[in-house]
NUZA-111999 format. One record per residue (C-alpha): residue number from 1; x, y, z; residue in three letters. Coordinates in steps of 0.02 Angstrom, whole numbers. Example, Ala and Ser with C-alpha at 12.3 -4.5 7.8 and 13.67 -1.06 7.14 Angstrom:
     i       c1       c2       c3    aa
     1      615     -225      390   ALA
     2      684      -53      357   SER
//
This chain:
     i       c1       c2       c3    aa
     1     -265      999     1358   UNK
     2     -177     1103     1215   UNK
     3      -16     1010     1234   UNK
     4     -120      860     1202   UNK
     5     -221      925     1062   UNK
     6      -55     1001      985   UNK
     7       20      832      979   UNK
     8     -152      750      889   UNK
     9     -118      892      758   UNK
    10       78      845      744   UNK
    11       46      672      736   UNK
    12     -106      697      589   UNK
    13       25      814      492   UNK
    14      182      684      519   UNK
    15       44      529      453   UNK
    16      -16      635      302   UNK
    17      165      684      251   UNK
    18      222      484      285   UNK
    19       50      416      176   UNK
    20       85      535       34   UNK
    21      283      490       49   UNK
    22      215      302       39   UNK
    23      110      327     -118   UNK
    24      250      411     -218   UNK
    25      368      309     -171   UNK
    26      335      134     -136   UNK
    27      325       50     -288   UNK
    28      242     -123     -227   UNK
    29      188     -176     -382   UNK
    30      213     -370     -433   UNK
    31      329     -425     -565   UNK
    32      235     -495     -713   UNK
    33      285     -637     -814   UNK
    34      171     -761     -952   UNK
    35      125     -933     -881   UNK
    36       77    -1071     -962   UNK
    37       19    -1230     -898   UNK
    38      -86    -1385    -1000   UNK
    39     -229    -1414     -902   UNK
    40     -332    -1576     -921   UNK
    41     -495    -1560     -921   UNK
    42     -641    -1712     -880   UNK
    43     -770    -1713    -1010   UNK
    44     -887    -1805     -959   UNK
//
């Protein structure tokens, strides 16, 4: 039962530590560049 519940808190610690690691570090954030397209609209 402790070896179990010792591995829950290793596992909690080693997510936290790889979650914090993610948020510093990957930098996911799109490249952003101005469009522009003529759109054609039907008046009616």
């Amino acid at each position: 039962m402790w070896r179990m519940l010792r591995g829950l808190i290793y596992l909690a610690i080693l997510g936290t530590i790889a979650l914090a690691g993610y948020a510093f570090l990957g930098d996911l954030s799109p490249e952003r560049a101005e469009m522009r397209r003529s759109v054609v609209l039907d008046g009616r």
